[in-house]
N, C-alpha and C positions, 0 to 999 in steps of 0.2 A: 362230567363227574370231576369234583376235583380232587386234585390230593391234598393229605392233609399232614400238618407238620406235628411231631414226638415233641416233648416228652419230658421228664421230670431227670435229673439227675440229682444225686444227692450223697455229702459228701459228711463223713465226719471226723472230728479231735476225740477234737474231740478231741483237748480236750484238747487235748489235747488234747480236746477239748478238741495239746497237741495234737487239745484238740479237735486235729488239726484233727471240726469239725470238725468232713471229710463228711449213701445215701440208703434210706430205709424205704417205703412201702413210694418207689418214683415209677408214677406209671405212663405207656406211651399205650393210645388207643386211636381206634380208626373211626374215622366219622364221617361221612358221603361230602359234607359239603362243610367250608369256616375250618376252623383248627382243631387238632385234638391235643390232648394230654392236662397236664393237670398239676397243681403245685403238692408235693407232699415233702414227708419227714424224711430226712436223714440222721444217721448216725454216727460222731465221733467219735463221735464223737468221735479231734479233735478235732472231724476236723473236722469228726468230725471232727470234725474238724476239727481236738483241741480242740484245748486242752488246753488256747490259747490259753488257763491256761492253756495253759497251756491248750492246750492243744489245742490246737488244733489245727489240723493237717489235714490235707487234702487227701482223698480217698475215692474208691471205687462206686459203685452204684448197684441198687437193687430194683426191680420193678415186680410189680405182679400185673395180672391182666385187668382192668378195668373199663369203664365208657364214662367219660364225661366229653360236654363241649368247653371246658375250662382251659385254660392257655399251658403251653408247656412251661416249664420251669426248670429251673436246677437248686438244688438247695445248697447250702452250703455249711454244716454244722460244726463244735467244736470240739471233737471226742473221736474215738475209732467209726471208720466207715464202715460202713454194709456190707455184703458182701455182694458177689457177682450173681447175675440172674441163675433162674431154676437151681438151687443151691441142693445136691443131693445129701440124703440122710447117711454119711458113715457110719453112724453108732447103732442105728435102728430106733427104732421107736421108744424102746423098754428104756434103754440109755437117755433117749432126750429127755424122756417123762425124769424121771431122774433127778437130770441136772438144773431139770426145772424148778422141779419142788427145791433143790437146794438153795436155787437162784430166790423165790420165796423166803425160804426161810433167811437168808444173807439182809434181804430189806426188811424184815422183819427184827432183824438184830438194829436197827436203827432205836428204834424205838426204848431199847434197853440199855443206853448212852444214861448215863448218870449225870444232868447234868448241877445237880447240886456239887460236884467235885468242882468246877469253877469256881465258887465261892472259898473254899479250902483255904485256908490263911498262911500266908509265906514269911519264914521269920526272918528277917531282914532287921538286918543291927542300923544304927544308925548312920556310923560309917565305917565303914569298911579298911583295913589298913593293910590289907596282899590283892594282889589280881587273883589268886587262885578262892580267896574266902567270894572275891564281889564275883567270882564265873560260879561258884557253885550256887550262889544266892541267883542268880540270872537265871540259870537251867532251871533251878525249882520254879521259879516265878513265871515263867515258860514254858515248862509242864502243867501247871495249875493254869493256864490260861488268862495269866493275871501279866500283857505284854508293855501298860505301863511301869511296872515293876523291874520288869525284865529290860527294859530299855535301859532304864536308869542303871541297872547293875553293868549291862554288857559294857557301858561307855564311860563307869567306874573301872571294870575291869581290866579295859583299855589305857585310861591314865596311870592307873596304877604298874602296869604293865610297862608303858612309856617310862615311867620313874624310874624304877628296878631296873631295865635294860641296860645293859655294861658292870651291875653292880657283883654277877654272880654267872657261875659257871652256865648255867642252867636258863639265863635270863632271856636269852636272844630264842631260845625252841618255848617257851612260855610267852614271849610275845607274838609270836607266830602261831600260837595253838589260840590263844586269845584271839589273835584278828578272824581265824577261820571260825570258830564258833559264835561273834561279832555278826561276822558276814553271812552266816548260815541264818541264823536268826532273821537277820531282813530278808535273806532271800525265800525262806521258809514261808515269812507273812506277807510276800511279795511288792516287798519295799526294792525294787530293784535299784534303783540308784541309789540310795541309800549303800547297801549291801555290795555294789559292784564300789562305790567311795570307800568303804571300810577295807575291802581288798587291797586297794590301791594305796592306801594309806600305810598298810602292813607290808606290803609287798616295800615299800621306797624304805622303811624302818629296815625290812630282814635283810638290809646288805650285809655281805659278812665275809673279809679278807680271808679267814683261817678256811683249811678243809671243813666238811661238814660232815657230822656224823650218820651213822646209820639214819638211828629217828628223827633227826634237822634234815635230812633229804627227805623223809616219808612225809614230814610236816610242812613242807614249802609247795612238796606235788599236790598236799593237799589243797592249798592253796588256789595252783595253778586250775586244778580242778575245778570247785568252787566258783573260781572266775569264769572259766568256762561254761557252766553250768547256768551262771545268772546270763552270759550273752548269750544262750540257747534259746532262754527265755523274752530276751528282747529280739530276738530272730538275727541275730550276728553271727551266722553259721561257721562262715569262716574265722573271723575272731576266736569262735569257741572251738575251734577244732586244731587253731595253733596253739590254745591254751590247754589243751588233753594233751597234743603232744609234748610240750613242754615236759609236763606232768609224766607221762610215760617216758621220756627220757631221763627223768631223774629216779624213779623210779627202776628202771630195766639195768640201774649202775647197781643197785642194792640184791644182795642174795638173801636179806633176811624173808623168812616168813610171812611179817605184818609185810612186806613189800611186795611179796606177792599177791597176798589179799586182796591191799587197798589195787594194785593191778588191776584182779578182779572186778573190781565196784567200779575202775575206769571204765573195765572194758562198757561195762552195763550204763554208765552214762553216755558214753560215744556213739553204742546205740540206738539212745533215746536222743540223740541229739541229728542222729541220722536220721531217726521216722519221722522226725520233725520237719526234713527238706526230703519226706518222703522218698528218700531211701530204701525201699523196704529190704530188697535181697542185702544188702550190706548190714543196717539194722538187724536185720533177724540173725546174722551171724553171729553178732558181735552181744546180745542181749544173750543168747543163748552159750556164746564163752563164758561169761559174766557166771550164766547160772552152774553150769556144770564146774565152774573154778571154786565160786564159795561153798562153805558147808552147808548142809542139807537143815541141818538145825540150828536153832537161834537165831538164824539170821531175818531183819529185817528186809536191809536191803536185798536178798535175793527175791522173798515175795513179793518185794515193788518189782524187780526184774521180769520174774514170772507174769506180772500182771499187763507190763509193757508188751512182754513178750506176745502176750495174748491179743493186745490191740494191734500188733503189724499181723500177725495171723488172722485176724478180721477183715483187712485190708486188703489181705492176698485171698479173701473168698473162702475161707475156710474159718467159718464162725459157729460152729459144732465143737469145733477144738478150742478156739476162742470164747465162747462160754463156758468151756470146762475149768478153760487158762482161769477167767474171769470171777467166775465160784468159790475154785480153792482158794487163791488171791483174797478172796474178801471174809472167807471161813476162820485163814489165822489173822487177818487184822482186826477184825474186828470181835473178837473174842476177850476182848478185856472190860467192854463195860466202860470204858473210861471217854473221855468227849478226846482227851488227845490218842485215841486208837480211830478215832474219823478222821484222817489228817485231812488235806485236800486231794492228796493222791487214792484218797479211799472212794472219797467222790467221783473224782475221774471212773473211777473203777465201776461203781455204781451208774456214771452216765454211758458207759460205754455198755456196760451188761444191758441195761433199759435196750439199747438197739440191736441188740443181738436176740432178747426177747422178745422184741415187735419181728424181726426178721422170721425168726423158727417158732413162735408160737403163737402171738397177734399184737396188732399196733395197741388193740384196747389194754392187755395186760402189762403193754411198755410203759402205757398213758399213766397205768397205777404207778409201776415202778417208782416214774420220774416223780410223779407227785409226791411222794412217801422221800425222796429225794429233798425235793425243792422245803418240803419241810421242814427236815432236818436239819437241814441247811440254816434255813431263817430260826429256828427254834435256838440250834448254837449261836447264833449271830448275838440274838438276844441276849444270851447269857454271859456272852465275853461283854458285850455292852455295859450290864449292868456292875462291871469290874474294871474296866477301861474306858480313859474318859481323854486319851489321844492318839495312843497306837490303834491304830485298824486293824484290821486281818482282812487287807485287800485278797488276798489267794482265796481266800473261802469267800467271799465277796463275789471277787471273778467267775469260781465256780460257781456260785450260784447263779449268776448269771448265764455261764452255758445252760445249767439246767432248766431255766426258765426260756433259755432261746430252742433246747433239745423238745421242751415242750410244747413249746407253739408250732414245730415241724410236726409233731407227732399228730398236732389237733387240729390244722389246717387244713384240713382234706373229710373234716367231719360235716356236722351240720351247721347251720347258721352261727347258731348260739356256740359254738366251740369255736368256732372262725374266728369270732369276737372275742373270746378270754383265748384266743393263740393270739392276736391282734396287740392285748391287755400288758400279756405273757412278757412278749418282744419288746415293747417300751418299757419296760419295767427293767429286762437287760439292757437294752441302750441305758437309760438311767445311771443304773450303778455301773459300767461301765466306764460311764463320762465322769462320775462324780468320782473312782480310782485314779482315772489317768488326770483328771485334769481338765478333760480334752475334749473337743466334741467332736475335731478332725481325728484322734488316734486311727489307727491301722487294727485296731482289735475290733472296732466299729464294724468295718467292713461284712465282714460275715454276718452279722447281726441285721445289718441293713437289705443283705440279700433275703433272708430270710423273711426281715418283715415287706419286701415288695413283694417275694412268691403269696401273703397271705393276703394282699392288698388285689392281689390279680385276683385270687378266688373270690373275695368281695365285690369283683367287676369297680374296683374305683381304679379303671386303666390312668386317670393323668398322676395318684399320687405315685401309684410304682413305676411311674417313670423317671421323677422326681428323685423318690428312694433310691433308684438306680444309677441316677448320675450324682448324686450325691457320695456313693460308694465309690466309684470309679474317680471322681475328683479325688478324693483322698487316698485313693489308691495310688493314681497318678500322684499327687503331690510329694506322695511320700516314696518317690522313685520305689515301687513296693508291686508291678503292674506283672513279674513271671511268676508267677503262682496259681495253682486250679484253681482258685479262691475267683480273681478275676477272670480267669476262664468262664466260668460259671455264669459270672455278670454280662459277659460278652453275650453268651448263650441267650440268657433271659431277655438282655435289652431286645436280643434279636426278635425275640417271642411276640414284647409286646410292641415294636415295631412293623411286624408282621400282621398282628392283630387289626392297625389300627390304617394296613394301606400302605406300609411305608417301606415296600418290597427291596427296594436296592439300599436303603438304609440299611434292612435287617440283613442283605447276602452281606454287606459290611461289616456285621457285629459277627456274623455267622464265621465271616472269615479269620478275623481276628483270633475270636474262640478255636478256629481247628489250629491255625497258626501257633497259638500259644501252646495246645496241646501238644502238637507233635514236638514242639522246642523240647517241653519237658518231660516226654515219654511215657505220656497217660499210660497208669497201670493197664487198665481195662482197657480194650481193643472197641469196647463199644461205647464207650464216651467219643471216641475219634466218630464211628459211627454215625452219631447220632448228629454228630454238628453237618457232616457229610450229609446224610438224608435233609437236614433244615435248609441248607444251601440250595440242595436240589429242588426241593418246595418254591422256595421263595421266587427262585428261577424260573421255575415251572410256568408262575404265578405270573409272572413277567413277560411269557412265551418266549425263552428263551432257551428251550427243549435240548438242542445239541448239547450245552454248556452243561446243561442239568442232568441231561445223562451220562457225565463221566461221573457226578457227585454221587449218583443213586447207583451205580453200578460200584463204587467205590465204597458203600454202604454196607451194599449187600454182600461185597466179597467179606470185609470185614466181620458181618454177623455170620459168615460161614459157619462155625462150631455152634450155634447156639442150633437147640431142637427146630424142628420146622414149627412146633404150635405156640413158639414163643410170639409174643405180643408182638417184639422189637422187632424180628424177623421177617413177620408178618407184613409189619408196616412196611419195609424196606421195600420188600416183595413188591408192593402195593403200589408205592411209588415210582419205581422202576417200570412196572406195568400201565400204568397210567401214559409215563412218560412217553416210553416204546409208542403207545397207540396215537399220541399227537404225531410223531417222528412219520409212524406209517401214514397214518390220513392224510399228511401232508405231502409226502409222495405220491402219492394216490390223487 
């Protein structure tokens, strides 16, 4: 008899996509003879994975029980992850039903986006003769979704601003309030360099020998912020966490009010900058300062807070609560009807709900979700197009992108004909992807690629996902970018289809790699470590290598200690270990 090797992990941003991706319906099954398990969805979302956006981050894993003879896998998405196996009902039934229908009704609100308001005419003089006339003509031209307008104003605004500087008491906190609403804007349509340029451009401008006042210190943190914010986004984690504290030290000198606020809104980026390098217990601290410091009302940014808040509670296995987070989050954002009330963070929002709904209620009504999603998505894309004929809106871009790579996880584990439009799905985000960055190497690639090799195995075409897989791992390598679940993952899967294909001490290689990287970085889940332990022990097995393989398999099984005895994962372990045991004895014998 032999044993057989687990299993699906999967991860989601998710998406921040951050996320960061990060896994939904990943299942590990027993089979007498060849491999078990099977590629499925995950959820970010960011990481999923991110979120890349963002998000997406690395995350935990979900499984239910299944039988295929299909190869294991690990997904890798870009939005909040999944949560952890057998996920018990806190609220009860009455509660989930509920939060369901509201989950409903929230993608339903998509639909009722006016996007005739794009079109809306922006009165825009011909020139402009203050920085404060060309920023207010910018933000309207950027609320209307009209960001070739808005460009031209923002870097009106700027000149003008440069002019006027030294001329008036007031001119040096007006130049400074100019660069951050400059840099906000690209980073908003995720023109990162762009926007991280504008920073720096304003930062070398705000020298200023005299003391600074209350509001010229709340307007320089803001700054510092801002910059941190865009390096979160290019994953410069340390970078952006010397640029918060910057920010919080000039800050923490001020006793006004607004210094406490914008505090607040630190706190709530530091965060989101921490779930990003998967942080979570530090994240959830700091997201949840955030929310209880700002007021309950009017605020936007606390609802983005709230809704973050709810993607590291996803992450920590608690996605009951996480849909609840996820709900109201999308109940006051999207309640205006306006196309600028769908930001990209509303997306996110929406990608990450999509896996929390396949999680607690079925993959099929995820499937709807995201598709009602990916719609809307394209449907806006559309309509900024027919207004813009140079600035992009790469972030709503990108996100579409996660949601088209959130859907080919969701649909790779269906039947033929879904295989192929998840197949469809995944090139279509690689695409737009390459055509944002530039790039065909980027490091946003990565996850995309894992995703489309798990859909390539289900299609039984073993040499392109092997291809896909070293193609990921090159650029991950290249891009010195190799500690992250992200390539864990990859380690996992080459191992799988190395495994598959004969190539036993290859795959204990890839196998190793995968727990090695894990333990580096403190896999949330006790049973991702698990599982690369059970595939080691296999592979070994496989090799008659019994002694070696039963420290992996016993190392396995202590790990899946807490989980029920009828879990899948459990099972497997069990199984293994028992297998192994009987060559050890027969061989004494």
């Amino acid at each position: 008899v032999e044993v057989d090797i687990c299993v699906l992990r999967l991860f989601v941003s998710f998406p921040m996509w951050s996320k960061t991706i990060v896994g939904l319906v990943a299942c590990a099954v027993l089979c007498l003879l060849g491999l078990a398990g099977y590629c499925a969805p995950s959820a970010g979302l960011r990481q999923l994975i991110g979120k890349g956006s963002d998000r997406a981050a690395p995350l935990g894993a979900a499984r239910a029980a299944s039988e295929s003879d299909e190869e294991p896998a690990r997904g890798v998405p870009s939005g909040a992850a999944a949560a952890a196996p057998n996920i018990p009902r806190r609220h009860g039934r009455a509660k989930l039903k509920s939060t369901l229908e509201r989950a409903r009704a929230a993608v339903a609100g998509l639909k009722s986006v006016d996007l005739g308001a794009v079109r809306g005419s922006v009165d825009a003089a011909e020139e402009q003769t203050s920085a404060q006339q060309a920023l207010r003509l910018a933000e309207e031209a950027d609320r209307h979704l009209r960001f070739d307008d808005a460009a031209a104003q923002y870097t009106r605004a700027v000149d003008l601003a440069d002019q006027e500087l030294g001329t008036g008491p007031a001119t040096w906190l007006q130049r400074v309030q100019v660069g951050v609403a400059a840099g906000s804007f690209w980073h908003r349509h995720g023109h990162f360099e762009k926007g991280l340029a504008c920073v720096n451009a304003t930062q070398s401008r705000a020298h200023k020998d005299d003391e600074l006042s209350g509001q010229e210190t709340i307007a320089l943190a803001s700054l510092k912020e801002l910059r941190g914010n865009i390096l979160r986004e290019i994953s410069q984690f340390e970078d952006a966490q010397l640029s918060y504290a910057q920010a919080r030290s000039l800050l923490e000198a001020v006793a006004a009010p607004a210094a406490q606020e914008a505090l607040a809104l630190l706190e709530g980026e530091v965060g989101w900058a921490l779930y990003r390098e998967a942080r979570l217990a530090e994240a959830h601290g700091h997201l949840q300062k955030a929310i209880v410091l700002l007021p309950a009302a009017g605020s936007a940014r606390r609802t983005r807070f709230s809704a973050r808040l709810a993607a590291v509670e996803h992450d920590e296995g608690r996605v009951e609560e996480a849909l609840e987070g996820y709900v109201g989050a999308l109940e006051k954002e999207m309640n205006k009807g306006k196309p600028e009330a769908v930001a990209t963070e509303t997306y996110e929002t929406l990608q990450d709900m999509s896996v929390a709904v396949g999680t607690l209620e079925s993959p099929e009504h995820a499937v709807g979700d995201i598709t009602a999603t990916i719609a809307s998505q394209q449907d806006l894309l559309a309509a900024e197009a027919t207004v813009n004929a140079h600035v992009q809106d790469k972030a709503l871009m990108m996100s579409l992108a996660t949601s088209l790579q959130l859907g080919s996880e969701f649909l790779q584990k269906s039947d033929h004909q879904d295989q192929l439009k998840a197949l469809r799905w995944v090139e279509q985000a690689l695409e737009i992807q390459r055509n944002c960055t530039g790039r065909s190497d980027d490091i946003s690639n990565v996850e995309v690629l894992n995703t489309r090799a798990n859909i390539e195995l289900g299609l039984h075409r073993t040499s392109a996902a092997v291809a896909t897989l070293s193609e990921a791992l090159r650029i991950a390598e290249a891009a010195n970018q190799t500690r992250s679940a992200t390539v864990a993952a990859l380690y996992f899967n080459f191992g799988a289809v190395l495994h598959r294909t004969g190539r036993f001490e290859e795959a204990v290689g890839m196998y190793r790699k995968c727990l090695a990287l894990e333990q580096q970085l403190g896999a949330s889940n006790p049973l991702d470590v698990a599982l690369a332990n059970n595939n080691i022990a296999v592979s070994l097995h496989k090799m008659g290598k019994w002694e070696e393989a039963l420290q992996f398999a016993e190392a396995a099984v202590a790990l899946a200690v807490e989980l029920p005895e009828d879990n899948s994962d459990s099972r497997l372990f069990r199984k293994t270990l028992g297998e192994i045991n009987k060559k050890l004895h027969a061989q004494v014998a």
